[in-house]
C-alpha positions as CSV (number, residue, x, y, z in Angstrom):
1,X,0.0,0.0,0.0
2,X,1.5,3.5,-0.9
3,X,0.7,6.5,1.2
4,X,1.6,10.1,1.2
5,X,5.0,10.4,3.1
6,X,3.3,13.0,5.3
7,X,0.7,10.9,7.0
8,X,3.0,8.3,8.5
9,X,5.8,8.4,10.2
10,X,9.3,7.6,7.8
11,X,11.0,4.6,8.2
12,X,13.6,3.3,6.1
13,X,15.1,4.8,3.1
14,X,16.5,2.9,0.0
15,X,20.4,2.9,-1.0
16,X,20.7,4.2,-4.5
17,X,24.0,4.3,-5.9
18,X,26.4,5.4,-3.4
19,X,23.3,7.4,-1.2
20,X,20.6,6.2,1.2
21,X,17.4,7.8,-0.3
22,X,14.2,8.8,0.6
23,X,10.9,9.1,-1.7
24,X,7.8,11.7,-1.6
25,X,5.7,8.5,-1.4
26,X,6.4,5.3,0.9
27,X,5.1,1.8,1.3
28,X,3.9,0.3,4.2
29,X,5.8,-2.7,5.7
30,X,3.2,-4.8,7.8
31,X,3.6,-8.2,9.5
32,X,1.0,-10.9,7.3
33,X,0.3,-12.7,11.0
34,X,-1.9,-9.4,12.6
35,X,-1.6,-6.9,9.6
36,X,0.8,-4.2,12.4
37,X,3.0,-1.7,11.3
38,X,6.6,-3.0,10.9
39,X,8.3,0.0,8.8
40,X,7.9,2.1,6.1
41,X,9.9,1.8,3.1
42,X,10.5,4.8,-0.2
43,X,8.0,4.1,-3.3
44,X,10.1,4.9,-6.1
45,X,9.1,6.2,-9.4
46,X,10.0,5.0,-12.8
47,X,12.1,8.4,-13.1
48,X,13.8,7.8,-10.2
49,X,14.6,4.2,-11.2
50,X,15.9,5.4,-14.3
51,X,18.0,7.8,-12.2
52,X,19.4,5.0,-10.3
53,X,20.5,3.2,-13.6
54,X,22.3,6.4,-14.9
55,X,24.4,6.1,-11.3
56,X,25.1,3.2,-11.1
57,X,26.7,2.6,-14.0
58,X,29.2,4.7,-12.5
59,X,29.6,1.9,-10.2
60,X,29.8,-0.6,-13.3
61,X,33.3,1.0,-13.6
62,X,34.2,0.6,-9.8
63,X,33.8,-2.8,-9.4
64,X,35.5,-4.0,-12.9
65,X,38.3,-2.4,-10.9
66,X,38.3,-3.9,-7.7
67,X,40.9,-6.5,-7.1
68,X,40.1,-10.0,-6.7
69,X,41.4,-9.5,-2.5
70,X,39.2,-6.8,-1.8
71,X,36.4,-8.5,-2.9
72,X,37.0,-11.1,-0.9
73,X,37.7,-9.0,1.7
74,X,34.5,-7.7,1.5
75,X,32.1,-10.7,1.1
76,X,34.0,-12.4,4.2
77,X,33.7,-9.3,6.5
78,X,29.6,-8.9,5.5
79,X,29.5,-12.4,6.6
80,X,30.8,-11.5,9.8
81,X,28.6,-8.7,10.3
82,X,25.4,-10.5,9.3
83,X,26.6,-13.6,12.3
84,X,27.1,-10.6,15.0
85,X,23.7,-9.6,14.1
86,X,22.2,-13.0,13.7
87,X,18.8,-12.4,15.4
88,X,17.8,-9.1,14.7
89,X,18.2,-10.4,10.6
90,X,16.1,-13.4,11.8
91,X,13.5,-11.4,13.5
92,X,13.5,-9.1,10.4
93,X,12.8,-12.2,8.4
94,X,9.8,-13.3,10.5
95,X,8.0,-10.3,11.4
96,X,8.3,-9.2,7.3
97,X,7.7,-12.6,5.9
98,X,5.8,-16.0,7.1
99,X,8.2,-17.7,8.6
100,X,8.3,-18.7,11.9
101,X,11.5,-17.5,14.4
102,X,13.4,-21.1,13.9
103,X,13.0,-21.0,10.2
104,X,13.8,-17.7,9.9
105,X,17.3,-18.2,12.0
106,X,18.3,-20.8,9.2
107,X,17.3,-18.3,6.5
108,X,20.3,-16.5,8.5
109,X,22.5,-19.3,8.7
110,X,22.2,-20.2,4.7
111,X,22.8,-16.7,4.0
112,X,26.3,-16.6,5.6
113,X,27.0,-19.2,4.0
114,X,26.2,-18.1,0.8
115,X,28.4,-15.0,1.5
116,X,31.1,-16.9,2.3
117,X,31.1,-19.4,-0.9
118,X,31.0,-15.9,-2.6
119,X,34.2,-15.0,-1.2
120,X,35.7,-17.7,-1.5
121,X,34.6,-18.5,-5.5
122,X,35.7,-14.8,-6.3
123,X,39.1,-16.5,-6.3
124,X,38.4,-19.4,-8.5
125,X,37.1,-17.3,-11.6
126,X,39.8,-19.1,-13.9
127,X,40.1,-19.5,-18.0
128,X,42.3,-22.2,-20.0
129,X,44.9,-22.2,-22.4
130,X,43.7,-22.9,-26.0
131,X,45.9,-24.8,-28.3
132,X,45.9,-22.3,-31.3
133,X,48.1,-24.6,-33.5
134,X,45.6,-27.3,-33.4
135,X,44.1,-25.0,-36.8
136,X,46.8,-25.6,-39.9
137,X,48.1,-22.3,-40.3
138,X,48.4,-21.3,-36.9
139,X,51.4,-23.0,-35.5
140,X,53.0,-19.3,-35.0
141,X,49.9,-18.3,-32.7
142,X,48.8,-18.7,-28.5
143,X,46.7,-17.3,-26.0
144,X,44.1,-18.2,-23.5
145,X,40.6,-17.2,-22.9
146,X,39.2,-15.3,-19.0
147,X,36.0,-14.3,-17.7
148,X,34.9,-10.3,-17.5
149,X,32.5,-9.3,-15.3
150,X,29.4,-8.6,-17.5
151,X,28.3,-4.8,-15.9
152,X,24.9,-4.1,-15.0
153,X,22.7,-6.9,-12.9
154,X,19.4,-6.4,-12.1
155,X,18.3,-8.5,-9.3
156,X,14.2,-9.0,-8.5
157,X,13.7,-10.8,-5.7
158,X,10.7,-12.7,-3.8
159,X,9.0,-12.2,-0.8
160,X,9.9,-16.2,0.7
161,X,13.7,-16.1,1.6
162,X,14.0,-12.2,1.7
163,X,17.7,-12.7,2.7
164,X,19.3,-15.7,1.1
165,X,17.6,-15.2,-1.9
166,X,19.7,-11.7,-2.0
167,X,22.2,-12.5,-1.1
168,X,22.2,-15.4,-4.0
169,X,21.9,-12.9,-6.4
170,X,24.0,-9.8,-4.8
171,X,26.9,-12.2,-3.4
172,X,27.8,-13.7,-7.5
173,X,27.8,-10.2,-8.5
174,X,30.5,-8.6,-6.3
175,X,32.4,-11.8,-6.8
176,X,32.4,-11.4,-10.0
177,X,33.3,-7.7,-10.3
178,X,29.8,-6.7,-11.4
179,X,27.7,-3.6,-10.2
180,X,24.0,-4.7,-9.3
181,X,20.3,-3.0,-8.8
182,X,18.6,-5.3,-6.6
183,X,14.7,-5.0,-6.5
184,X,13.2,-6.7,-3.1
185,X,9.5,-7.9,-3.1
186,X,7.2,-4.9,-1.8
187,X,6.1,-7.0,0.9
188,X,9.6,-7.8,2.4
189,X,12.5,-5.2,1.6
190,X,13.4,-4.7,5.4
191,X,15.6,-7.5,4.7
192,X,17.3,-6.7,2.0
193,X,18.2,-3.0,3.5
194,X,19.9,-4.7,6.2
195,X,21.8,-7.2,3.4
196,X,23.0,-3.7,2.1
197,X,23.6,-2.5,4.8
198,X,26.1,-5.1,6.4
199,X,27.8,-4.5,2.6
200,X,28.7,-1.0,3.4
201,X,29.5,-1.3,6.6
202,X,32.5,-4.1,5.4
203,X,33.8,-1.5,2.8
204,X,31.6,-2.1,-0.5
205,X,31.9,1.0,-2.4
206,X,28.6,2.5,-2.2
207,X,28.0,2.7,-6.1
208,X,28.4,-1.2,-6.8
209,X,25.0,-1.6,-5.0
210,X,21.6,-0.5,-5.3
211,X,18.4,-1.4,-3.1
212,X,15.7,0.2,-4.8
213,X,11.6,-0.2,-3.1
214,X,8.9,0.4,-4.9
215,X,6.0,-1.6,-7.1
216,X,6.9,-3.8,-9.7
217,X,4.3,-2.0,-11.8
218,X,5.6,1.0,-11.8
219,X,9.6,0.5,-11.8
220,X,9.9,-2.6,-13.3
221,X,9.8,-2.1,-16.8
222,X,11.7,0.8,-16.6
223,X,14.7,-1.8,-14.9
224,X,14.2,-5.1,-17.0
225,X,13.9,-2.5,-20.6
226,X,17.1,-0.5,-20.1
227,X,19.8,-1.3,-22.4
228,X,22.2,-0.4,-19.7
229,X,21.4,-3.5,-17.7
230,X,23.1,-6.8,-19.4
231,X,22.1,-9.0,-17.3
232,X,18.3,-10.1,-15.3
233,X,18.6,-11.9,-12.4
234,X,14.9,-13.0,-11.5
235,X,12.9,-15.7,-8.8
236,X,9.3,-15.4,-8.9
237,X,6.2,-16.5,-11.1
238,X,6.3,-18.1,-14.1
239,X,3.9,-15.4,-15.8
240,X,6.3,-12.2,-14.2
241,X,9.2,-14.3,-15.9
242,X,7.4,-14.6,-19.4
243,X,6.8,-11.2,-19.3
244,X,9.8,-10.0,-18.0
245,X,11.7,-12.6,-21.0
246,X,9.0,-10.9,-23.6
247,X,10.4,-7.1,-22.9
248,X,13.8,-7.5,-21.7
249,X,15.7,-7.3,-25.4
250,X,19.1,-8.4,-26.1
251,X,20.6,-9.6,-22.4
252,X,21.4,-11.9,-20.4
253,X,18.3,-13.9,-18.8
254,X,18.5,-16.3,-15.3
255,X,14.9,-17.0,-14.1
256,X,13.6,-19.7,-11.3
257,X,10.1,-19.9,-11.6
258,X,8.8,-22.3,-9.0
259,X,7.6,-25.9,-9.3
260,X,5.0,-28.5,-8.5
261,X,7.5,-30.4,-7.1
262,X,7.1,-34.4,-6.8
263,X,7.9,-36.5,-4.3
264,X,8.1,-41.2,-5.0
265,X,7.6,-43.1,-2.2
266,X,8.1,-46.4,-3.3
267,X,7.1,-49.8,-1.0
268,X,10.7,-50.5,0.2
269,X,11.3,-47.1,1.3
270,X,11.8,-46.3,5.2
271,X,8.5,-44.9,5.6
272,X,8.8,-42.6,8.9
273,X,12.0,-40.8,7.5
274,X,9.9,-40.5,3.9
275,X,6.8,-39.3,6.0
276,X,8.8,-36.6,8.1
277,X,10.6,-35.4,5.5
278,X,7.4,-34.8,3.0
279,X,5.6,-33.2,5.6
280,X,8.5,-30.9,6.6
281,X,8.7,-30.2,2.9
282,X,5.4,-29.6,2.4
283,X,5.0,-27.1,5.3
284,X,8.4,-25.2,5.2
285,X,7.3,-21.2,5.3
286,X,3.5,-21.9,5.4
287,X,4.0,-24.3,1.6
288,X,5.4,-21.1,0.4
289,X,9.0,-22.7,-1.1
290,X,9.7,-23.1,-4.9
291,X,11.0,-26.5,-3.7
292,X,7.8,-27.7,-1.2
293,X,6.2,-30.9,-1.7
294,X,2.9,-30.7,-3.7
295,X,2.7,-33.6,-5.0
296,X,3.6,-37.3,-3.3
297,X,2.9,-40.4,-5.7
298,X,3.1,-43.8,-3.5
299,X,2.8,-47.2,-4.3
300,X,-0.2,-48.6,-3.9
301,X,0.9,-51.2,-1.7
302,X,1.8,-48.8,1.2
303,X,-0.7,-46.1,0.0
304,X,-3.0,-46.2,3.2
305,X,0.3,-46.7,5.4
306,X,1.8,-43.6,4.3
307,X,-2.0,-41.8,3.9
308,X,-2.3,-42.8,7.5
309,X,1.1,-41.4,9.0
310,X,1.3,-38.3,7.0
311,X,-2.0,-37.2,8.2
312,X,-1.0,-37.8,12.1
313,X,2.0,-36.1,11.5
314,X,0.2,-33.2,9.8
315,X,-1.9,-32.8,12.4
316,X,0.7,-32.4,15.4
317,X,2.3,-29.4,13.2
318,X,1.7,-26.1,15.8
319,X,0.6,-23.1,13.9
320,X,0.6,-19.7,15.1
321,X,3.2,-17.0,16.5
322,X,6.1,-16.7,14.4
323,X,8.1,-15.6,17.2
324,X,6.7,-18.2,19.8
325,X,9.8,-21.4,19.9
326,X,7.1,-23.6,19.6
327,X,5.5,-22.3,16.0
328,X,5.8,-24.7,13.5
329,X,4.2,-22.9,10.7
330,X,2.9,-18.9,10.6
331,X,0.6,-17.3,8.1
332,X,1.0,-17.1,4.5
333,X,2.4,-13.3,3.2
334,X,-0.9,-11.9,3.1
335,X,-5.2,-13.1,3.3
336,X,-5.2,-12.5,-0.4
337,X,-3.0,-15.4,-0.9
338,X,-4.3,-17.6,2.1
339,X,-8.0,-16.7,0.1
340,X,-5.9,-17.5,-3.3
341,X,-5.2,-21.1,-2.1
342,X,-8.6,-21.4,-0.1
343,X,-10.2,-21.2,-3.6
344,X,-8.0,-23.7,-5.0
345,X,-8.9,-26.2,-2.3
346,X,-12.6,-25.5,-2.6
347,X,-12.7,-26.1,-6.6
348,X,-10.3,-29.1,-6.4
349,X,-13.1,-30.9,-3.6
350,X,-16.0,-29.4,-5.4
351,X,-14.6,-31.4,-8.4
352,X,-14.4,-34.9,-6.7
353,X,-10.7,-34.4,-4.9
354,X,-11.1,-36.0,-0.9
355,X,-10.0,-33.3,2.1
356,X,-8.1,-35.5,4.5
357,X,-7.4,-32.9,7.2
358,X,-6.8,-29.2,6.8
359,X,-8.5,-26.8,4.6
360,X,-9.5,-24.0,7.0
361,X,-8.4,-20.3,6.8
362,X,-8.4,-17.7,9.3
363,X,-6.9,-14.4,7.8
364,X,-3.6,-14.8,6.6
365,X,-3.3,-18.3,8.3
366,X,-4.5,-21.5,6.3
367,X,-4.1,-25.0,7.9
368,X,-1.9,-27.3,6.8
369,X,-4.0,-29.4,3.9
370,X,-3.7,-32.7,2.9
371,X,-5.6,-34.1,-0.3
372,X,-6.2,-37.2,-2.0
373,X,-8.5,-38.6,-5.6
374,X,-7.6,-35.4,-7.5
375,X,-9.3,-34.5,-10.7
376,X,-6.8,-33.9,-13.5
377,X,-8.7,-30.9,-14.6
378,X,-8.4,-28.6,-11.2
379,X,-6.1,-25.8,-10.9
380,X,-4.5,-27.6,-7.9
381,X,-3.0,-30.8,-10.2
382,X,-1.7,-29.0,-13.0
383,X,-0.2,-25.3,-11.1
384,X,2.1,-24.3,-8.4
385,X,0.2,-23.9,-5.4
386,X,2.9,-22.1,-3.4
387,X,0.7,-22.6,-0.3
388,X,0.5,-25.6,2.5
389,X,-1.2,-27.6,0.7
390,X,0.2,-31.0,-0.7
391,X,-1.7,-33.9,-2.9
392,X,-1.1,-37.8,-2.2
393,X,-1.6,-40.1,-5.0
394,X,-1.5,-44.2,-5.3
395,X,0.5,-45.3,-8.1
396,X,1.2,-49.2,-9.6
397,X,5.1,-49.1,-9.9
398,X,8.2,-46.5,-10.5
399,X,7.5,-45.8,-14.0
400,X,4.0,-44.8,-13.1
401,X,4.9,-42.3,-10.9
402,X,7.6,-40.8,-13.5
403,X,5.6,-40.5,-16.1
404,X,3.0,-39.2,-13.2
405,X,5.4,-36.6,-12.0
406,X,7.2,-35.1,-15.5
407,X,3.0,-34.2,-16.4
408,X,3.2,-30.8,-15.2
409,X,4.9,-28.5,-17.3
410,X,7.4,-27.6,-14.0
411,X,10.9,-29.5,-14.0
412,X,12.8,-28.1,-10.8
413,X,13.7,-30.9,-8.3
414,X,12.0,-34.0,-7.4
415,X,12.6,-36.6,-5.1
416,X,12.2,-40.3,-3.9
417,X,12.4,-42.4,-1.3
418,X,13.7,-45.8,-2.1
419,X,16.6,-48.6,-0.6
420,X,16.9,-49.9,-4.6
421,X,20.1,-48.3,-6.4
422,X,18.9,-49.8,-9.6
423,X,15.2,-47.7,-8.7
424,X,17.2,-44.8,-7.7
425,X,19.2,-44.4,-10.9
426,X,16.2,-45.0,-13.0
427,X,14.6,-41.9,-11.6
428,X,17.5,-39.6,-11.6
429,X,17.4,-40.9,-15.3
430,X,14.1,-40.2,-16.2
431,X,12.6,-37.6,-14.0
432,X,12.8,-34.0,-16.3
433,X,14.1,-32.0,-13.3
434,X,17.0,-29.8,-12.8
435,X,17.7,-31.9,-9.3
436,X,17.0,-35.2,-8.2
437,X,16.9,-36.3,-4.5
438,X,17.3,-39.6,-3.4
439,X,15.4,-40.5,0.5
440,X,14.9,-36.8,0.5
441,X,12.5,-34.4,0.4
442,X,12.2,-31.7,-3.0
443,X,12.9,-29.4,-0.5
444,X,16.6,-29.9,0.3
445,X,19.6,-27.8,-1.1
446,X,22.6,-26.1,-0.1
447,X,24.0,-22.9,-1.7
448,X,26.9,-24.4,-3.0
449,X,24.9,-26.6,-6.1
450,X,23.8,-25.8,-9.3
451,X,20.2,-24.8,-8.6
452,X,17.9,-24.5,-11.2
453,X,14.7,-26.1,-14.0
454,X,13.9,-27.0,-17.0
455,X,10.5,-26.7,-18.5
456,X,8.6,-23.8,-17.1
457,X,10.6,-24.0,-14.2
458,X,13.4,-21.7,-15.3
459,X,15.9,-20.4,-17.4
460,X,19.8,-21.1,-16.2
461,X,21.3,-22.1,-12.6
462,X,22.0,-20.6,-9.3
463,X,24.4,-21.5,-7.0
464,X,27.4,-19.4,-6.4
465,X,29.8,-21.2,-8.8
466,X,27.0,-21.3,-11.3
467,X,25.7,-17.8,-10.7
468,X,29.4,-16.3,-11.4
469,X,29.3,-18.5,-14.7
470,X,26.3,-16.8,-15.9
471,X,27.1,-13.2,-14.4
472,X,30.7,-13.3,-16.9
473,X,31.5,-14.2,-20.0
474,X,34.7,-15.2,-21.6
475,X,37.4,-13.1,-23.4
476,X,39.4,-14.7,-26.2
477,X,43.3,-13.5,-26.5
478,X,45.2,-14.8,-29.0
479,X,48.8,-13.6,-30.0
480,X,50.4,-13.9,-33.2
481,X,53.8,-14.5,-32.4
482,X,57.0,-14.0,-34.9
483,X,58.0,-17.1,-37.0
């Protein structure tokens, strides 16, 4: 919600280029679990986004400069900063976003780490040799090829890891020797301030960054159009990522776009670690996780077994306070989307599907929802539901549950539970996904990995190894030497 400036009270201002910023409008920052004031935030303009772009390619310049040490220097020392200040990031996280306290401090965790793998990948940005004289004609010739930094990144960001999702993005970059214009979701950009914050405080020269707030309507096409940004970092919906892919023009494009992620439980797996894990999966940040279970495809020999365990473990998750120790799931980021998913639900039951337990809203809070005999034609089977909401299926055999599985047009992990290599192997070989997962849950990763989909799932890899990959490209050098 924007308001005038002069009606509420001004909270945080956005870092634009070298200068913390304020804006004639603001944005209101409110917790989703009793709609309270957190903070205000600036509403920028399209002209002042455009203004931001002009700076910072000033920036651009600065960090194509900055040595390979004092970029490390730099990543390893925001690290720091972000563990001294642990818990007020992880309070940040909870009172902005959905998650509860405990989920929040592991937001926290991952994100030092990614800091950290930034650092130390900065150093490891390497080229090769190239045997010119493998050509007739060019025994008289050698070189090598290295990686540039590619300029301008702009980084748009969702509301569901408000940190580490950042600092994904913002970490490459500086590795890399790249300026960047990050764009935080409207509902969340308290956490990203204090991402750029920690920055400048460990010596980041104030034009290599940008933290811009403001609605995507307005400023976004202004960012994703300008032929001064090269590259488009972007996590969110698959429909803001066709759009965005439809107006960008000639640049660089890495998009994750969510899933309907798929989980195989086949009849020799070790059913209570397959059931904890789905259900942990399922749940993580109130279902709101490109990587939470939606969809869990059993063999019918252990269908009602696994129906039967997954519902009583459902039912003992606590939902409530995100500050309380004891939460085990909060609200979803706001009553429009709790509605969103209640809707879903409804249709998918009114169509035939069976509620097992769940399937009540309060506000922003929906209960955790477990479903079974889905029709094939309701929004819940064939979309991302990005809600706690997951759908149990009995299937014949392994190939079953593939072929079950690679129906949705989403491809970005998937996993099963299974103590039979040869089963294993076959799924990692046929399931179109960027990241299998063997006796785990969709929703496990660490920063380090490739991370990424095919189908409508996304466009390139994350991962901070992978992320510096796409964020340069290589330069060819070649000398002609005398014969």
């Amino acid at each position: 919600m924007v308001i005038s400036v002069r009606t509420k009270v001004q909270g945080k201002q956005m870092h634009i280029a070298g200068k913390w910023v304020s804006s004639e409008r603001v944005i209101e920052v409110r917790d989703p679990q009793d709609n309270s004031l957190i903070d205000t935030v600036p509403a920028a303009t399209a002209e002042e986004m455009a203004k931001a772009i002009e700076a910072a390619k000033e920036g651009v310049k600065i960090a194509a400069e900055m040595p390979v040490h004092q970029r490390i220097a730099i990543l390893n020392k925001t690290a720091d900063i972000i563990e001294r200040r642990k818990e007020e990031y992880a309070t940040t996280i909870a009172r902005e976003g959905s998650k509860t306290i405990r989920e929040a401090r592991k937001e926290v965790t991952r994100c030092i780490e990614t800091i950290r793998i930034s650092a130390e990948e900065a150093r490891r940005i390497h080229g090769e040799t190239i045997p010119f004289d493998q050509m007739p004609g060019s025994e008289n010739r050698m070189g090598y090829y290295y990686r540039f930094p590619i300029g301008l990144i702009a980084a748009i960001t969702p509301f569901n890891d408000p940190l580490n999702l950042v600092a994904h993005k913002v970490g490459p970059a500086i590795a890399s020797g790249n300026a960047i214009i990050v764009k935080p979701a409207t509902v969340t950009p308290l956490s990203a301030i204090l991402l750029a914050e920690a920055l400048l405080e460990a010596g980041l020269p104030p034009q290599v960054l940008t933290v811009i707030t403001g609605n995507g309507s307005e400023i976004g096409d202004v960012l994703v159009t300008h032929p001064a940004v090269r590259m488009i970092s972007f996590t969110g919906g698959s429909q803001a990522g066709l759009d965005i892919s439809r107006k960008a023009g000639l640049k660089k494009i890495g998009m994750e776009l969510g899933s309907n992620s798929p989980v195989i439980v086949l009849a020799d797996a070790d059913l209570e670690e397959a059931v904890e894990s789905t259900v942990s999966g399922a749940f993580w940040a109130a279902g709101q996780n490109c990587l939470g279970v939606q969809r869990v495809y059993i063999e019918e020999s252990i269908f009602d077994t696994f129906k039967d365990k997954f519902t009583a473990r459902t039912k003992q998750y606590r939902t409530g306070d995100k500050l309380s120790e004891w939460t085990d799931m909060g609200p979803m980021i706001t009553e429009k989307e709790a509605i969103r998913v209640e809707t879903w639900v409804n249709e998918a039951i009114e169509k035939g599907a069976t509620l097992i337990c769940g399937g009540e809203r309060n506000g922003a809070f929906y209960s955790p929802t477990v479903l079974a005999d889905l029709p094939e034609d309701c929004t819940l089977a064939k979309e991302e539901v990005f809600g706690p909401v997951v759908m149990l299926y009995p299937v014949s055999d392994l190939e079953a549950a593939i072929q079950q599985s690679n129906s949705a047009d989403y491809g970005l992990q998937a996993g099963i539970f299974t103590s039979n290599l040869e089963k294993a192997f076959s799924a990692i070989k046929h399931l179109e996904v960027g990241g299998v997962m063997i006796n785990d849950s969709t929703d496990y990763r660490i920063d380090a990995m490739p991370f990424g989909g095919v189908k409508g799932s996304g466009l390139g890899r994350e991962g901070i190894q992978f992320a510096i990959h796409e964020m340069t490209e290589p330069k060819v050098v070649c000398f002609k030497l005398p014969k």
